[in-house]
C-alpha positions in Angstrom: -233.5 77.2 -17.2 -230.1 77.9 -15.4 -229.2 75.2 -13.3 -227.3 76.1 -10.4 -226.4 73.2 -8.7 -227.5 69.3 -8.8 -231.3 68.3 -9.6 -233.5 67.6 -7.1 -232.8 64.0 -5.1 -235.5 62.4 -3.1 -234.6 63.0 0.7 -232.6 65.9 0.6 -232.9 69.6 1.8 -234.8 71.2 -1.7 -235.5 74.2 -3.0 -236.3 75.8 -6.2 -235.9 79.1 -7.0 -237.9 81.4 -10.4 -236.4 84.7 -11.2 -237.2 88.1 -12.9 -235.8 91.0 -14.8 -236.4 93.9 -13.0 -235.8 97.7 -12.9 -232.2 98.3 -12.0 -233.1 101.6 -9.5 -235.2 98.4 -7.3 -234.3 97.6 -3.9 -235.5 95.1 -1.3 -237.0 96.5 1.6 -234.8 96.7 4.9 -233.9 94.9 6.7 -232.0 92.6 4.9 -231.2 88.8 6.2 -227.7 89.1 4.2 -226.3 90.9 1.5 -222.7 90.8 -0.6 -221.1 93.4 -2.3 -217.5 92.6 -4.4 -217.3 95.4 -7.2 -219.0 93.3 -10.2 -222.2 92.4 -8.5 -224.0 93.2 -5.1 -226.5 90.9 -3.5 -229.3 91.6 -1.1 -231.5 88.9 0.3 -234.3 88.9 2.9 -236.0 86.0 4.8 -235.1 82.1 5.2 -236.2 79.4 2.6 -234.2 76.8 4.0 -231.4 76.6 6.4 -228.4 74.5 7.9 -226.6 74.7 11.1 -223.4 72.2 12.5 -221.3 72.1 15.3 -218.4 73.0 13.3 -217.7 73.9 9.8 -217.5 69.9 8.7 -221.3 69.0 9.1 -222.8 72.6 7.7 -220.4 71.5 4.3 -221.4 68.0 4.6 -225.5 69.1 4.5 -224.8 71.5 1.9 -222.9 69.1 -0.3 -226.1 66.7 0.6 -228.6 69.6 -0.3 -230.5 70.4 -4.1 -231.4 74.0 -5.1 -232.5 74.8 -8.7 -232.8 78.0 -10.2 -234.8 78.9 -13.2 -233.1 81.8 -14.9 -231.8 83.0 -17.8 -229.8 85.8 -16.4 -226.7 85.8 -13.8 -226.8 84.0 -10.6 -224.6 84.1 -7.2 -221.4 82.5 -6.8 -223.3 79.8 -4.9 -226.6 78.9 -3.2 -226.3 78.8 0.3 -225.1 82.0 1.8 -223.2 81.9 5.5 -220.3 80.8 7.1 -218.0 79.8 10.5 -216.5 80.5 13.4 -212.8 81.1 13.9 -212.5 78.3 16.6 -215.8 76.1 17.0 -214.5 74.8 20.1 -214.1 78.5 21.7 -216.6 79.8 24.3 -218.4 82.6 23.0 -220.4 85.3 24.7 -223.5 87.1 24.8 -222.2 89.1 21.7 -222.3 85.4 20.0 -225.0 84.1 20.9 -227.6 84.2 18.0 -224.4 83.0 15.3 -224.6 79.3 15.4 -220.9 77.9 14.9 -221.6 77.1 11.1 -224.7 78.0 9.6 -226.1 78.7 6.1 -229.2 79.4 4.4 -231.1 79.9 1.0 -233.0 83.1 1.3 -237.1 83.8 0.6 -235.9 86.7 -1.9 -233.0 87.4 -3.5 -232.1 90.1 -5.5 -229.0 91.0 -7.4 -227.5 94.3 -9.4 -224.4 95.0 -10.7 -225.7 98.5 -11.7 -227.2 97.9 -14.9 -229.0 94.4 -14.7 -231.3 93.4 -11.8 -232.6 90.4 -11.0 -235.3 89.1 -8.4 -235.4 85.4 -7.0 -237.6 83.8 -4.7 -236.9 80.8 -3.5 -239.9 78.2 -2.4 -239.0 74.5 -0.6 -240.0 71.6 -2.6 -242.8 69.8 -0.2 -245.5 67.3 -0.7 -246.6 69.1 -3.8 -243.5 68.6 -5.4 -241.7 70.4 -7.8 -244.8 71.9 -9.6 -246.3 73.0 -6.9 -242.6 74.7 -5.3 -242.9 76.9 -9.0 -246.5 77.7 -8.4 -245.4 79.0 -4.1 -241.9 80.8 -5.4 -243.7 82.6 -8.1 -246.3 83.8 -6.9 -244.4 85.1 -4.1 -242.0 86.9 -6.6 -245.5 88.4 -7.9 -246.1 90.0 -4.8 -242.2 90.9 -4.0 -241.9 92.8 -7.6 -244.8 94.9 -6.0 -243.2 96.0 -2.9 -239.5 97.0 -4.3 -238.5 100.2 -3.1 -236.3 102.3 -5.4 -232.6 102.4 -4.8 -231.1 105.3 -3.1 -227.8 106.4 -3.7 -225.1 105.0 -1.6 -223.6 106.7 1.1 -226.5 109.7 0.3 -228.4 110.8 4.2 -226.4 108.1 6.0 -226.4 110.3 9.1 -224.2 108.4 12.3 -226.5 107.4 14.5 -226.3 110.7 17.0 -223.7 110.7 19.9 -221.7 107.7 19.6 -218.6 106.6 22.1 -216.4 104.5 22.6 -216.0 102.7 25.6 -212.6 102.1 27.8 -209.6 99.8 26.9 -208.0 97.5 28.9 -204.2 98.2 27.5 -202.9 96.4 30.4 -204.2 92.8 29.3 -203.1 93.5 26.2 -199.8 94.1 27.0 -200.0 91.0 28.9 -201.3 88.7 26.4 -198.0 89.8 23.8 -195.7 89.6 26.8 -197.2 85.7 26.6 -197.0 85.0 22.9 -193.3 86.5 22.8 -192.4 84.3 25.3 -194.1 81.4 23.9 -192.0 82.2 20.6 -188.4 81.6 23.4 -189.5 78.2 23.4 -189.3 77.2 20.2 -193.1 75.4 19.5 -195.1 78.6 18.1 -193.5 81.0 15.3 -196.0 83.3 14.5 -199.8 84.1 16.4 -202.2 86.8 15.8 -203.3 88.0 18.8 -207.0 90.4 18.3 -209.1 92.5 20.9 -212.3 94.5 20.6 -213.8 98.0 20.4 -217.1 98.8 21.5 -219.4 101.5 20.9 -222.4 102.9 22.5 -225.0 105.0 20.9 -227.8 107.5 21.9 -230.1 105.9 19.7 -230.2 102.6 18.0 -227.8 102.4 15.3 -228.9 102.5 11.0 -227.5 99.2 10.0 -228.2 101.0 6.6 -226.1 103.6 7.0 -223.2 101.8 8.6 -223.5 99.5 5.5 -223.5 102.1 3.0 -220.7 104.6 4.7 -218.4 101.2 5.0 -219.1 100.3 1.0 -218.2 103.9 -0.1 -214.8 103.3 1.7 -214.2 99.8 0.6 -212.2 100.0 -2.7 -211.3 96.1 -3.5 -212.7 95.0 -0.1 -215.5 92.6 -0.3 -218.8 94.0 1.5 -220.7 91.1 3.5 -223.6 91.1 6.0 -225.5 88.7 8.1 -228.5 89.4 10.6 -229.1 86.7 12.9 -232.8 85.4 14.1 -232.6 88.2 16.7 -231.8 91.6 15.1 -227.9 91.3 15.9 -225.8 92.3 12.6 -222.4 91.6 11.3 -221.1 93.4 9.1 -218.0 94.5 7.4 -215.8 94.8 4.4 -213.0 91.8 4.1 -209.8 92.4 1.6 -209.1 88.8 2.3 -210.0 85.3 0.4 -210.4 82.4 2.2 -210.8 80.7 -1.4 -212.7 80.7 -4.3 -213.7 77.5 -6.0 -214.9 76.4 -9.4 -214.6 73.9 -11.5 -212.1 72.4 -9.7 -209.9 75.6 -10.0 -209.1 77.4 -6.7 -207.7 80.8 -6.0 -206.4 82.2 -2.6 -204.3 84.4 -1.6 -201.6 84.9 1.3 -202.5 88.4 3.3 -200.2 89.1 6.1 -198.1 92.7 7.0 -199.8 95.3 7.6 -199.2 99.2 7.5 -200.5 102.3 7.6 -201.0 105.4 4.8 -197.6 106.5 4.0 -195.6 103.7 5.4 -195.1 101.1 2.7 -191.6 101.4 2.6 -191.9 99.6 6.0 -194.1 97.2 4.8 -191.9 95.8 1.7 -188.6 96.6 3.8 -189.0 95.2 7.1 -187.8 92.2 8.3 -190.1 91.5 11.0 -193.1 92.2 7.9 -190.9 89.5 5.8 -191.2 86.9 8.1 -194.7 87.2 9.2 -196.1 87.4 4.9 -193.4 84.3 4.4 -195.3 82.1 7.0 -198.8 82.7 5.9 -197.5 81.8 2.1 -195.9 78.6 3.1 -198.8 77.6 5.0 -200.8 77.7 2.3 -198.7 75.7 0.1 -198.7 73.2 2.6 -201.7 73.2 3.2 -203.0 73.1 -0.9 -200.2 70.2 -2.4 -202.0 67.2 -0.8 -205.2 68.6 -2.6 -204.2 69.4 -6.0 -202.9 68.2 -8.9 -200.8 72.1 -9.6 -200.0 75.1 -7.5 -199.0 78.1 -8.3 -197.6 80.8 -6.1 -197.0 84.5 -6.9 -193.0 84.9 -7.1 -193.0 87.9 -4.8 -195.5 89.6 -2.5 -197.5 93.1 -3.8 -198.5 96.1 -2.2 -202.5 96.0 -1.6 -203.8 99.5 -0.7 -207.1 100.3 0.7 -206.9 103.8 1.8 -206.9 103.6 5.5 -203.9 100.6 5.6 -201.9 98.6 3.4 -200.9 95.1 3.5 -198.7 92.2 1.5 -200.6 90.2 -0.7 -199.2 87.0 -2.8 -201.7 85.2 -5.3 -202.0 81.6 -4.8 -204.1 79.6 -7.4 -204.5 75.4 -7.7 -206.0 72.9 -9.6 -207.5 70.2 -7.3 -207.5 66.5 -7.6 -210.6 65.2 -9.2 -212.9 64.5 -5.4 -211.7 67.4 -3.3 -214.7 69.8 -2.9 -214.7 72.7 -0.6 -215.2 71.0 2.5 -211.6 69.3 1.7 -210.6 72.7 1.2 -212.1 74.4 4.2 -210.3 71.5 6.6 -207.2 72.4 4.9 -207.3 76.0 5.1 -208.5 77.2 7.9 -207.7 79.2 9.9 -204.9 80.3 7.8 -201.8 81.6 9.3 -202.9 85.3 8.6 -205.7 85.3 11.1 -204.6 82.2 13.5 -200.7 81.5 13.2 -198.1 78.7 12.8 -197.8 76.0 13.5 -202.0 76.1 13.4 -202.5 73.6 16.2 -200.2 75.2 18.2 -201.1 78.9 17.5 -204.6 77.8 18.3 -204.2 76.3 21.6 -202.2 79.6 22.8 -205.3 82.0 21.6 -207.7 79.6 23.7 -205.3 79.7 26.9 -204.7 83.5 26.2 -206.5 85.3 24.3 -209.7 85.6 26.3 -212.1 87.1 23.9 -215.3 85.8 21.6 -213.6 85.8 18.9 -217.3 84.0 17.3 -217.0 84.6 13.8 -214.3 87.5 13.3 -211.8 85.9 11.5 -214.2 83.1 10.4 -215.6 82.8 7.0 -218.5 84.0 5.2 -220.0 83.9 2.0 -221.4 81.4 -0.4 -221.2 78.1 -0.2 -222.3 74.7 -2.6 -221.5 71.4 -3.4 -219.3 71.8 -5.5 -218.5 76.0 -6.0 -217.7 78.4 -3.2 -216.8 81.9 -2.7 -215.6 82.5 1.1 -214.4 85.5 2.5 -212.1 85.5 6.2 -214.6 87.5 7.9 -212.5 90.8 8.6 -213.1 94.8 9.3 -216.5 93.5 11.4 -218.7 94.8 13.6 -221.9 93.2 15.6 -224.4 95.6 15.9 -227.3 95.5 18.1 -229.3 98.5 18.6 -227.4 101.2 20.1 -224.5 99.0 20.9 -221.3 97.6 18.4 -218.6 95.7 19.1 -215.6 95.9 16.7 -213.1 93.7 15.9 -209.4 94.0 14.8 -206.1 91.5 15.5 -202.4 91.8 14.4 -200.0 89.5 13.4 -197.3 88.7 16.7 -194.0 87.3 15.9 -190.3 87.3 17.4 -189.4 90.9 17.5 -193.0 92.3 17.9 -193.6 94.8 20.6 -197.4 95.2 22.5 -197.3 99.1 21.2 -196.5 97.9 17.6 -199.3 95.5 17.6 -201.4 97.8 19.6 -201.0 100.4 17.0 -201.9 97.4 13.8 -204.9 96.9 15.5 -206.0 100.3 15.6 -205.4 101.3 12.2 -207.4 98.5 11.3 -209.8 99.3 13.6 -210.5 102.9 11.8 -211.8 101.7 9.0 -215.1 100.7 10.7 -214.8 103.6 13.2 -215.6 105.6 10.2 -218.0 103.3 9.2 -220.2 104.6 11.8 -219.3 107.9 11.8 -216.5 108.4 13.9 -213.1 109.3 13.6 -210.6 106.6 14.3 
């Protein structure tokens, strides 16, 4: 028996999980409820076991730290139990796009299965009720019974991922973006805001409902280091995407994060490691997390100069940050700490914040949130990045650029859409 997290405590959300070897070719049927690629293993779940939902990001963390799931297993698990995430800004409005993504939310799946190419595993998950623990065993494996049954096999990535017929993409308003950086470069005169990233949206319209499948699969075959995440909501709508960005990773009381900020395209990474205005932007987002980290730990440690990180369609500055926290802090500490970091909000944070809700005007939701898995005392979150909200033949895309003294609106208008083509291609169009 593999314990995953903290026995079971009389009064708390429970669940118990049994788990089986089985073929590595199986696949869960579609569609999936979530599922979580990053290189080493990929996860795929369907249906809801249990579930938590907050206001903001400070309640879901607080249930989850309150919550018991136990795994029997002998063979690998996931980073964590409860699989979901945030919103950027919990206070922000959001929009019709938004409506289905509560502002945190997480979740322990019905099935689970995981693969990192040679080893597969099946999980099904079962609440502990009246019947107790016995009888949660009996319910979760008898459902993994009739799950083994229905696998499909596994296709081959990226094979007939066909784009979902005539796809296009609908106007931009360039004006009110030009707008908006004529307002954060004048907000920088004053003195109170140094650095904000400003984002806008793309979206696409389909003649026939779009393969959440395929999308997945053609964005997975273009990832390279990129982390591969997915969420379907209680009504169908998707997000999806590919994130090159760690919010953190915590275990044991040993964190890693990273500062991402700069961003260039193929070809241009002289620019990137040369440029002042790149300089000033990564150097923000690395002191901000330093800042952010030394009340919390007992040791940081902060790469000595930022690297190149290439993924094909753009290239950004990346500087490893790792800690070891006090004894106490668990990732809720963390979380509050963290987020938003200067690389998707700005600095100062308050500050930067309060612009985008004045300004920005757009549902942000959960692009530039965080999603992943979460526990007690573990966590492996993702800044939800390269996303898109699908539902049915419609998608919304999201992208954002870093705005600081100096930038111009075609600059950051041009960030934004080399960012952009990475899911552009993702459902089959050229960006």
């Amino acid at each position: 028996m593999h314990q995953l997290m903290r026995g079971i405590t009389p009064g708390r959300v429970q669940v118990l999980g049994v788990a089986a070897r089985v073929s590595p070719a199986a696949r869960l049927p579609e569609p999936w409820t979530l599922s979580w690629s990053d290189g080493a293993w990929s996860w795929a779940g369907t249906g809801v076991t249990a579930t938590l939902r907050g206001a903001s990001h400070g309640p879901l963390l607080d249930a989850v730290g309150a919550s018991s799931v136990l795994v029997e297993a002998d063979g690998p698990l996931p980073p964590a139990p409860w699989f979901g995430g945030f919103a950027f800004d919990a206070t922000a409005p959001i929009d019709r796009w938004w409506e289905a993504f509560p502002s945190a939310w997480a979740f322990v799946p019905r099935l689970l299965l995981g693969t990192d190419g040679r080893s597969t595993q099946l999980i099904a998950f079962a609440a502990v009720e009246d019947d107790g623990i016995a009888g949660a065993r009996e319910r979760a494996g008898a459902l993994l019974q009739q799950a083994r049954a229905a696998l499909v096999e596994r296709r081959v990535e990226g094979a007939d991922a066909a784009p979902a017929g005539s796809v296009g993409i609908r106007p931009q308003d360039r004006t009110a973006w030009d707008a908006l950086v004529s307002e954060a470069l004048a907000a920088f005169e004053t003195g109170h805001l140094r650095k904000v990233v400003l984002a806008r949206a793309l979206e696409l319209e389909a003649a026939a409902p779009f393969e959440v499948r395929a999308v997945r699969e053609r964005m997975r075959a273009m990832a390279g280091p990129a982390v591969g995440y997915e969420l379907r909501a209680d009504d169908g709508t998707t997000l999806l995407g590919a994130s090159p960005e760690r919010l953190f990773t915590l275990e044991g009381g040993r964190l890693e994060t990273q500062a991402l900020a700069s961003s260039a395209a193929p070809g241009e990474l002289d620019r990137l490691t040369g440029g002042h205005k790149e300089a000033r932007e990564h150097a923000a987002v690395v002191e901000s997390i330093r800042a952010a980290l030394l009340p919390l730990s007992a040791e940081v440690e902060i790469g000595a100069a930022p690297e190149p990180l290439a993924l094909g369609y753009v290239s950004h500055l990346r500087t490893p940050v790792r800690a070891r926290l006090r004894p106490g802090v668990g990732p809720a500490d963390v979380v509050r700490a963290l987020h938003p970091t200067a690389a998707v909000g700005g600095t100062p944070r308050d500050e930067a914040l309060a612009f985008l809700r004045s300004h920005e005007r757009l549902a942000r939701g959960w692009y530039a949130g965080a999603i992943g898995w979460l526990g007690p005392d573990r966590a492996d979150l993702r800044v939800a990045l390269r996303c898109a909200l699908v539902r049915g033949p419609v998608a919304r895309l999201f992208s954002g650029a870093g705005c600081v003294a100096g930038s111009t609106a075609e600059g950051e208008w041009t960030e934004t859409a080399v960012k952009a083509r990475f899911m552009l291609r993702a459902f089959g169009l050229e960006g």
